[in-house]
TORKOL-4160 file (C-alpha; in steps of 0.2 Angstrom, whole numbers, padded with zeros to 4 digits, m for minus):
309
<pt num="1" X="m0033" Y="0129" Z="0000"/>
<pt num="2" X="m0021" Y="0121" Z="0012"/>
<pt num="3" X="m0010" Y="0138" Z="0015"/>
<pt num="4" X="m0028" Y="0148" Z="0017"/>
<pt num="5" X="m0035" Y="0137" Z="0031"/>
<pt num="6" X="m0019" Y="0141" Z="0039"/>
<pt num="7" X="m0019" Y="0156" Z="0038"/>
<pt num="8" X="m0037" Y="0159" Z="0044"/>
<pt num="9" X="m0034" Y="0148" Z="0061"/>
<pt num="10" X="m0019" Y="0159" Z="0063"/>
<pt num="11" X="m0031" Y="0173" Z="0063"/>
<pt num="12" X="m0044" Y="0167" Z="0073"/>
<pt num="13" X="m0032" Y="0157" Z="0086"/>
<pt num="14" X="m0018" Y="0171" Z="0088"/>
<pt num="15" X="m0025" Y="0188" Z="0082"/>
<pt num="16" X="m0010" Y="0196" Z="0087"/>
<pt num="17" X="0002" Y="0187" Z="0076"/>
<pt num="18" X="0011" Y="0193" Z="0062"/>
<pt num="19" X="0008" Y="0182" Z="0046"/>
<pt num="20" X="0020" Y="0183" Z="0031"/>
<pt num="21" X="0014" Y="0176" Z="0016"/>
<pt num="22" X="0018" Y="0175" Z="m0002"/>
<pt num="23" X="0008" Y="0171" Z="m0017"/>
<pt num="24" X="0016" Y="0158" Z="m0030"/>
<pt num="25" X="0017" Y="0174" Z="m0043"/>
<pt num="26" X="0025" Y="0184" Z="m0030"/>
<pt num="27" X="0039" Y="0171" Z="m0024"/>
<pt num="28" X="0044" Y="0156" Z="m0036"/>
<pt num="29" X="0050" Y="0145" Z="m0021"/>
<pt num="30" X="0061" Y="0135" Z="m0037"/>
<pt num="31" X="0070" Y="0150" Z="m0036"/>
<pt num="32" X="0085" Y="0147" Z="m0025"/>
<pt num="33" X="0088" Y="0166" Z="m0026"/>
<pt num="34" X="0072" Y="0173" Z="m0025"/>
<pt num="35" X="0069" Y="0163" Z="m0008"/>
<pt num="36" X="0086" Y="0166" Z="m0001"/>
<pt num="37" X="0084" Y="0184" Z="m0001"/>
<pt num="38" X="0065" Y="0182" Z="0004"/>
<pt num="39" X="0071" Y="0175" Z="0020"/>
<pt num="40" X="0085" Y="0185" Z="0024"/>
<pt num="41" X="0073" Y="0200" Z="0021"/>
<pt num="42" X="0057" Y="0196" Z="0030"/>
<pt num="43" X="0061" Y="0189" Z="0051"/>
<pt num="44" X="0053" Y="0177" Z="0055"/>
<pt num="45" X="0053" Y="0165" Z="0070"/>
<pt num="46" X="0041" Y="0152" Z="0063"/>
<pt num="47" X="0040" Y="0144" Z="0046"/>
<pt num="48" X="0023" Y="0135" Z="0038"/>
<pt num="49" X="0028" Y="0125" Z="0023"/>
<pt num="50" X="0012" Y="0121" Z="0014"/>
<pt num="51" X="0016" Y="0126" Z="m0005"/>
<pt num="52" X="0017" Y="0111" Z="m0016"/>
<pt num="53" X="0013" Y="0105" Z="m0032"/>
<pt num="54" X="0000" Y="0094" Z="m0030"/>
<pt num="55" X="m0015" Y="0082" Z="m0040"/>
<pt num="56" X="m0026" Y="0069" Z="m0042"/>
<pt num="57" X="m0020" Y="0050" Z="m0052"/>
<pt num="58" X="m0022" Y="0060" Z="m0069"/>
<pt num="59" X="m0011" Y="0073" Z="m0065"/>
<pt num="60" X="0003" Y="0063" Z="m0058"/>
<pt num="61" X="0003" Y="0048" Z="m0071"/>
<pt num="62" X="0003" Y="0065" Z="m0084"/>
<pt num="63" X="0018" Y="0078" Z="m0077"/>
<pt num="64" X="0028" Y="0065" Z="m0065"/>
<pt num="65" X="0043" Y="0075" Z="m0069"/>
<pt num="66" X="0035" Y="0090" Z="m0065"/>
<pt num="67" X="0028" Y="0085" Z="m0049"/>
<pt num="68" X="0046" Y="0077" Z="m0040"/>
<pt num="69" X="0057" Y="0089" Z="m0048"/>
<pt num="70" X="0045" Y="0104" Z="m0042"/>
<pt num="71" X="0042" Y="0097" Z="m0025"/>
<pt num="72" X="0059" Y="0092" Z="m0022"/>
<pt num="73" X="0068" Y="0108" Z="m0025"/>
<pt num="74" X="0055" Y="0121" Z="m0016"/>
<pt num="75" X="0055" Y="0110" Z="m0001"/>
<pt num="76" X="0075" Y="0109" Z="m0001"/>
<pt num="77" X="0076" Y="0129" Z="m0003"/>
<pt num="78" X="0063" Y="0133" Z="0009"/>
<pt num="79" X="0071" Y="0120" Z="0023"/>
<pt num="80" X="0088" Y="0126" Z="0021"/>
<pt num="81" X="0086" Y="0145" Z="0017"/>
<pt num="82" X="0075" Y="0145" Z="0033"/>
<pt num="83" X="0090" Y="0136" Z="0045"/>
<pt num="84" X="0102" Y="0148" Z="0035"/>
<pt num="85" X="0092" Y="0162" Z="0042"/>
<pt num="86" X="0091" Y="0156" Z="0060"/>
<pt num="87" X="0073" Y="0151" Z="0060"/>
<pt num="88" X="0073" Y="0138" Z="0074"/>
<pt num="89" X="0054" Y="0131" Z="0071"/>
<pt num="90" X="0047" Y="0125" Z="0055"/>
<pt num="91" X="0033" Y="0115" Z="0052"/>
<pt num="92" X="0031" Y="0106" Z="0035"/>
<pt num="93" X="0019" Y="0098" Z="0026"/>
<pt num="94" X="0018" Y="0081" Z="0018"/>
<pt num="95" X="0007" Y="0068" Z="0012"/>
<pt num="96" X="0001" Y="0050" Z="0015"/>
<pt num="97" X="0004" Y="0043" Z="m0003"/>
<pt num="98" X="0022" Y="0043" Z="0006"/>
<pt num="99" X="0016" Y="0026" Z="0014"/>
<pt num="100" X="0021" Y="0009" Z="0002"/>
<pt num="101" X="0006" Y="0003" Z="m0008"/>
<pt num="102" X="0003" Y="m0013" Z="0003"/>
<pt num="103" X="0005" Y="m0004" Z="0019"/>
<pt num="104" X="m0004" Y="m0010" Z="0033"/>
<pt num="105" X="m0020" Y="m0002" Z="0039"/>
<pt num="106" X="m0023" Y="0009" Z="0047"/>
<pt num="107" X="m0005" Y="0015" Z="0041"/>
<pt num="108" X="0007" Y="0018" Z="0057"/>
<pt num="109" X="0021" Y="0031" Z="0057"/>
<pt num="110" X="0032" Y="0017" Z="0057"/>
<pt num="111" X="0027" Y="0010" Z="0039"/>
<pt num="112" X="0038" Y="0023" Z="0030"/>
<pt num="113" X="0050" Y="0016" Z="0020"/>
<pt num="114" X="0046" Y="m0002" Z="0023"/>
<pt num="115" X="0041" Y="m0007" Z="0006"/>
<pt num="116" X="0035" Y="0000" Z="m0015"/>
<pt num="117" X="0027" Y="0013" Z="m0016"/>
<pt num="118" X="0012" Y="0015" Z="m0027"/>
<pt num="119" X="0015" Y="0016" Z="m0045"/>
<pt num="120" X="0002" Y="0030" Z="m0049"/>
<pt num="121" X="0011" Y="0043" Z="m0036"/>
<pt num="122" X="0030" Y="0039" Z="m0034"/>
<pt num="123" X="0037" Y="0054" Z="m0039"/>
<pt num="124" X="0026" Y="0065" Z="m0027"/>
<pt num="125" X="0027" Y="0050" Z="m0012"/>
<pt num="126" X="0048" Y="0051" Z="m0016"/>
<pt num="127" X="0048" Y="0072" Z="m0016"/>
<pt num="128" X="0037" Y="0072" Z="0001"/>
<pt num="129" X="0047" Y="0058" Z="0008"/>
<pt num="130" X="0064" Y="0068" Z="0007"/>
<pt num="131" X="0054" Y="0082" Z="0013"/>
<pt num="132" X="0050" Y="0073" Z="0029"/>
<pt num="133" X="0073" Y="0068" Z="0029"/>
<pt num="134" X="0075" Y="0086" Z="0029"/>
<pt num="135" X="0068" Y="0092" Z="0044"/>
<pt num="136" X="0074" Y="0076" Z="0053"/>
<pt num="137" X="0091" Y="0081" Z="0043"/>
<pt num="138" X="0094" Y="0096" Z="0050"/>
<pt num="139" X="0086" Y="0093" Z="0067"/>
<pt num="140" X="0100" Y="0081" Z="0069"/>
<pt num="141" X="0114" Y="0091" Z="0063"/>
<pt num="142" X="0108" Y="0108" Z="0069"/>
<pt num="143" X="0098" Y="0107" Z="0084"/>
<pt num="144" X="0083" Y="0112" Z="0074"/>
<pt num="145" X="0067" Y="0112" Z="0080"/>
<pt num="146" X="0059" Y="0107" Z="0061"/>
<pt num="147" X="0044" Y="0096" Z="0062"/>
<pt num="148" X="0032" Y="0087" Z="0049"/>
<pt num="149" X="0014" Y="0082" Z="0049"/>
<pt num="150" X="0006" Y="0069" Z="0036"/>
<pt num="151" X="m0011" Y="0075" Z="0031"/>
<pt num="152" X="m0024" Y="0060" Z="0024"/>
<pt num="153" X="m0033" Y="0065" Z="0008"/>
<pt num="154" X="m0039" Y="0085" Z="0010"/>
<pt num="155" X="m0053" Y="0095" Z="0003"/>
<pt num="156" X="m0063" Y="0112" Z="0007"/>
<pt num="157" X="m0065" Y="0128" Z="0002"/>
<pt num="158" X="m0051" Y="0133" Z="m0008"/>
<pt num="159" X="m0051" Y="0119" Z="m0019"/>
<pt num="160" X="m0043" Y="0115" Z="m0036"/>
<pt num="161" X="m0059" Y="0111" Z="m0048"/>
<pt num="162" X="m0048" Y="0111" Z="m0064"/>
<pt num="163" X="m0058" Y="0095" Z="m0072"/>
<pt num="164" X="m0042" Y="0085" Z="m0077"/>
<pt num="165" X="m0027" Y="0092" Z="m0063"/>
<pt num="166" X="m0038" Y="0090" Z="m0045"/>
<pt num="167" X="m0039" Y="0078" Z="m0034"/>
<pt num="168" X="m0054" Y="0067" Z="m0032"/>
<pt num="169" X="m0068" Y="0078" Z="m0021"/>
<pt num="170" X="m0068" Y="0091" Z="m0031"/>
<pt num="171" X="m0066" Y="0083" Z="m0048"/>
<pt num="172" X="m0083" Y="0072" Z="m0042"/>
<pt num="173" X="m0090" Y="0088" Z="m0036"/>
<pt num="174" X="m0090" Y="0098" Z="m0052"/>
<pt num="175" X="m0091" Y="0083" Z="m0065"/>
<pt num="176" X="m0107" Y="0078" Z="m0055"/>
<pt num="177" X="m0112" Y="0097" Z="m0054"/>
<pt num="178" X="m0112" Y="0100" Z="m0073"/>
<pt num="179" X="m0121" Y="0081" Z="m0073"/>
<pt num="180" X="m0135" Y="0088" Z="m0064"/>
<pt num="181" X="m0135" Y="0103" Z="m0077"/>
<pt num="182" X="m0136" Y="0094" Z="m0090"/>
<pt num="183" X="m0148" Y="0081" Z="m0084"/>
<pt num="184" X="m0136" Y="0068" Z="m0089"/>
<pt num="185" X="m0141" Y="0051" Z="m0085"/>
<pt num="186" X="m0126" Y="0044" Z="m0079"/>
<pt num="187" X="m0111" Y="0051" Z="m0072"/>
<pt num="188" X="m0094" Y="0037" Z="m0076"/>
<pt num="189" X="m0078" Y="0038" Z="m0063"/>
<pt num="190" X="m0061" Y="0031" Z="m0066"/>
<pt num="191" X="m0059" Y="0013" Z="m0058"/>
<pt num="192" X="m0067" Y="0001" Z="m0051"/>
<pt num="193" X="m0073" Y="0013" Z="m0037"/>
<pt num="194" X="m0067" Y="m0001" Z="m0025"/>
<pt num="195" X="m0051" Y="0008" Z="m0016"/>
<pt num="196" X="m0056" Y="0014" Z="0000"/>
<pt num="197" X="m0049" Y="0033" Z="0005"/>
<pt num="198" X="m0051" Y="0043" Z="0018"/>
<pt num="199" X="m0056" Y="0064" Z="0019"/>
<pt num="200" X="m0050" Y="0079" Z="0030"/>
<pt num="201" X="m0058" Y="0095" Z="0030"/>
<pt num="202" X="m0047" Y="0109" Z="0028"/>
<pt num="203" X="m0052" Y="0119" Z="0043"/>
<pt num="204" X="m0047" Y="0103" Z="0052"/>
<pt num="205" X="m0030" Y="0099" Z="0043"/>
<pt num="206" X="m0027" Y="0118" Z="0050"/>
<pt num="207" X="m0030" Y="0116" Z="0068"/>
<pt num="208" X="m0022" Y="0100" Z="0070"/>
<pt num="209" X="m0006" Y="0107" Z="0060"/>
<pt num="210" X="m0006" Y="0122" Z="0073"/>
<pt num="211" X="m0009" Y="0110" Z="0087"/>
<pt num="212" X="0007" Y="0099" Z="0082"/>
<pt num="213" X="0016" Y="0115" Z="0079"/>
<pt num="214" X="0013" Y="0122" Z="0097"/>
<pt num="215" X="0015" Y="0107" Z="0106"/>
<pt num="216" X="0031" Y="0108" Z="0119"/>
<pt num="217" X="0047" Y="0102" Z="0113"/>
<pt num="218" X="0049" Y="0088" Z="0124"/>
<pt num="219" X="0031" Y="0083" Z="0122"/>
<pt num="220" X="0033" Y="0085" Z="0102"/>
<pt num="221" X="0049" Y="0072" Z="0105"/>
<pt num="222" X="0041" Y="0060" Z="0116"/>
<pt num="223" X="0029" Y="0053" Z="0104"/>
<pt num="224" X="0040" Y="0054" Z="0090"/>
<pt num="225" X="0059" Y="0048" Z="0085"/>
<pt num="226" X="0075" Y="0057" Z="0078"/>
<pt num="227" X="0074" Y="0044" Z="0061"/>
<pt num="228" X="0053" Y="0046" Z="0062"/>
<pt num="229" X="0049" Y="0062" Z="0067"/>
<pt num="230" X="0033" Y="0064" Z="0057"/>
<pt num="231" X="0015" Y="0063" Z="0064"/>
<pt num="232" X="m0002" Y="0058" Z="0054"/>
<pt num="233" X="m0015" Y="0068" Z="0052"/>
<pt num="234" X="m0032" Y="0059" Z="0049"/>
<pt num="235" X="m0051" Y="0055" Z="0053"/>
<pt num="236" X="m0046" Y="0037" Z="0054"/>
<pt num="237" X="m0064" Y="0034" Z="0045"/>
<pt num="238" X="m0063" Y="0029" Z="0026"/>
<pt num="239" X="m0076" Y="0024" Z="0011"/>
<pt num="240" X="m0077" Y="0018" Z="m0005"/>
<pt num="241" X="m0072" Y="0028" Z="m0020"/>
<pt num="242" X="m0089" Y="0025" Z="m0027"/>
<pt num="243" X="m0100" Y="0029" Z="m0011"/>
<pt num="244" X="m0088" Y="0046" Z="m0009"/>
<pt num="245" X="m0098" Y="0048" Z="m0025"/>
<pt num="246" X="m0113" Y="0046" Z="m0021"/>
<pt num="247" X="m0113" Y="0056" Z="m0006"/>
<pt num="248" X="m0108" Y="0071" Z="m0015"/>
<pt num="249" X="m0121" Y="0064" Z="m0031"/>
<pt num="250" X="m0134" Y="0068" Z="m0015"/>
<pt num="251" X="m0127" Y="0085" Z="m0009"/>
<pt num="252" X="m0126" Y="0091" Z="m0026"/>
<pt num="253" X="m0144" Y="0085" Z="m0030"/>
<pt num="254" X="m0138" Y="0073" Z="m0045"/>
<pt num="255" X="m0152" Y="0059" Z="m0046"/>
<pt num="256" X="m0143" Y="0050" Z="m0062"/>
<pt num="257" X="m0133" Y="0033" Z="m0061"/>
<pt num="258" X="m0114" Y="0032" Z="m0056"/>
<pt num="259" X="m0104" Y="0021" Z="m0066"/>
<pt num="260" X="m0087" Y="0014" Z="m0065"/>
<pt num="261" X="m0074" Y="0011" Z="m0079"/>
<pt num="262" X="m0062" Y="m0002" Z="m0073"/>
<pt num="263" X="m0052" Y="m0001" Z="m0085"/>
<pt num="264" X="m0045" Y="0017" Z="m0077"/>
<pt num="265" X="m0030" Y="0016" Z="m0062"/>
<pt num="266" X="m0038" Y="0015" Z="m0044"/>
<pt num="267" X="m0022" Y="0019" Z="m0036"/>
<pt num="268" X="m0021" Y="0011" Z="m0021"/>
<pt num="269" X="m0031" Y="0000" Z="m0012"/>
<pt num="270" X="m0033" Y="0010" Z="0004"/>
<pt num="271" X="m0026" Y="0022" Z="0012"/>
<pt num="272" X="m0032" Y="0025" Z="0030"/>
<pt num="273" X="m0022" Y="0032" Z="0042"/>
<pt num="274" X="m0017" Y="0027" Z="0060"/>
<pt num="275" X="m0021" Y="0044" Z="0070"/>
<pt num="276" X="m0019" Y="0035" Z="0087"/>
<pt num="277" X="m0003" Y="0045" Z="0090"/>
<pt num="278" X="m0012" Y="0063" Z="0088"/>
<pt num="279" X="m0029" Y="0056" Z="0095"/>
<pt num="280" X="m0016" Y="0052" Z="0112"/>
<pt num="281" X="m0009" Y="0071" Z="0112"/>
<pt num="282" X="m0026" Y="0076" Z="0113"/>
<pt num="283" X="m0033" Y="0080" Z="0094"/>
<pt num="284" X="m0046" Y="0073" Z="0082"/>
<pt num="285" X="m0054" Y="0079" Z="0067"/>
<pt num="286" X="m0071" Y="0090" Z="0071"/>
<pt num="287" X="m0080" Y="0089" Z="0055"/>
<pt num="288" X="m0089" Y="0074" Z="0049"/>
<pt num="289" X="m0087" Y="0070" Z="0029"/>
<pt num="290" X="m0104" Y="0076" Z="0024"/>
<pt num="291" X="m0105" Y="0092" Z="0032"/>
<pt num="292" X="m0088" Y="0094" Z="0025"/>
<pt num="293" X="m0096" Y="0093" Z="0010"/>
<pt num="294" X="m0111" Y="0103" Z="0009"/>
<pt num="295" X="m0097" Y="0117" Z="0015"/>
<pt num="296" X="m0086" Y="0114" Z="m0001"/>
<pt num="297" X="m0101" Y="0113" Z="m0012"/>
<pt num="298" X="m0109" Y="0128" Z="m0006"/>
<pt num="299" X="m0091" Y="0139" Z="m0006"/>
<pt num="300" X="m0090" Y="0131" Z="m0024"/>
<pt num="301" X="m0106" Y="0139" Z="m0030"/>
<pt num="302" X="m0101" Y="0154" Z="m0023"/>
<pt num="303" X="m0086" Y="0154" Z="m0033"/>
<pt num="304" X="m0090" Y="0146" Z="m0049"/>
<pt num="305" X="m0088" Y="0162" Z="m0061"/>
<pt num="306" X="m0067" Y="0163" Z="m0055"/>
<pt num="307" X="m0064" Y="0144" Z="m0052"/>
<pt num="308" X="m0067" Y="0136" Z="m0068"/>
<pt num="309" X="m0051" Y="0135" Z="m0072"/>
């Protein structure tokens, strides 16, 4: 999903530029090897990190091993194969579960590392944290010029709809789809439906990445720091768990009751973003949250036959 929006802003913004990419059968990024010689191959003067392994509270709480070992290791081969090859500009990808669990809202750039994270996520929040030390790391050491964005919570076309490893949007999305199929009268989600998140489109996650990426240097280190060089990418508008269902109950055309179970994790309380910094260099997010979603839904229907899985 992620990696796809990129690449269609790319082409859209820059026609002229060349764009490498690899697909995850085609360049295990695990492999220290395998990437090695992929960068020493290919020349490339820029570097988009957006591959990770990535899921919703089920996921995580299921494969956490999976899910730091996984992250931690493609992001440490990417980052250094990529200054070993004499690539000066990288822009990577993170997260914002890499905020602690009481953080407070919206959550500054400053929060990181200033107290536990949550519980649900660790392993993710801990990979994606060293992701963010590794650009600073070598910008430090090397004069790199390796920067990291934070994206909020994301969805679009692209999307995992895999009904127990996707994040939240498109888990709803088809549980409430296959609902409406059904004629089920009621549709239950995990939790109280109380936590509070907040959603970027795709499209826009993609322009503000490129945005970050082509600021000057000097503008780029001006609103950041060498020990916090990472910049949030966000709305700064959240809802409820339970009225994000809702909303896409009403774009799907599902009339039936939504229910919580409590007894489910909720994950975090909230988790909204500070974007002041990014709203100040002169970006904020384009597309409004049900608009957004009609777009998903629709690309989802489109695609139902080769995405169930």
């Amino acid at each position: 999903m992620v990696g796809g929006a990129i690449t269609r802003r790319i082409a859209r913004d820059m026609p002229t530029a060349e764009v490498v990419t690899r697909t995850r059968r085609q360049l295990d990024l695990t492999d220290q090897a395998a990437v090695r010689e992929f960068f020493q191959t290919e020349k490339l003067d820029t570097v988009i990190l957006a591959a990770a392994k990535v899921g919703g509270i089920l996921a995580n709480n299921t494969y956490p091993a999976d899910f730091i070992y996984e992250n931690l290791i493609l992001q440490a081969n990417v980052i250094h194969q990529a200054h070993s090859a004499g690539i000066e500009r990288l822009l990577s990808l993170g997260s914002s579960c890499i905020y602690p669990r009481e953080a407070g809202q919206p959550m500054r750039e400053d929060a990181l590392l200033t107290g536990v994270l949550e519980p649900t996520n660790e392993p993710y929040a801990v990979a994606k944290i060293a992701g963010i030390k590794l650009c600073e790391s070598y910008n430090r050491q090397f004069g790199r010029d390796y920067r990291s964005v934070m994206p909020t919570n994301l969805y679009g076309p692209g999307d995992n709809f895999h009904p127990e490893n996707s994040h939240v949007v498109p888990a709803l999305m088809r549980r409430l789809h296959e609902a409406k199929a059904e004629a089920a009268a009621s549709v239950t989600i995990w939790g109280t439906g109380k936590p509070r998140r907040e959603f970027l489109h795709v499209d826009d996650m993609a322009a503000a990445s490129l945005f970050v990426m082509d600021l000057e240097a000097d503008t780029y280190r001006a609103n950041t720091q060498p020990m916090l060089s990472h910049i949030n990418l966000g709305t700064g508008v959240d809802l409820e768990i339970v009225e994000l269902a809702r909303t896409i109950a009403d774009v799907v055309g599902y009339t039936g009751a939504i229910r919580t179970d409590p007894s489910k994790p909720d994950g975090a309380p909230r988790k909204l973003m500070d974007v002041d910094r990014l709203r100040d260099m002169g970006w904020q997010a384009q597309i409004p949250l049900r608009d957004g979603l009609v777009q998903t839904y629709a690309w989802y229907l489109d695609n139902l036959e080769t995405r169930r899985g």
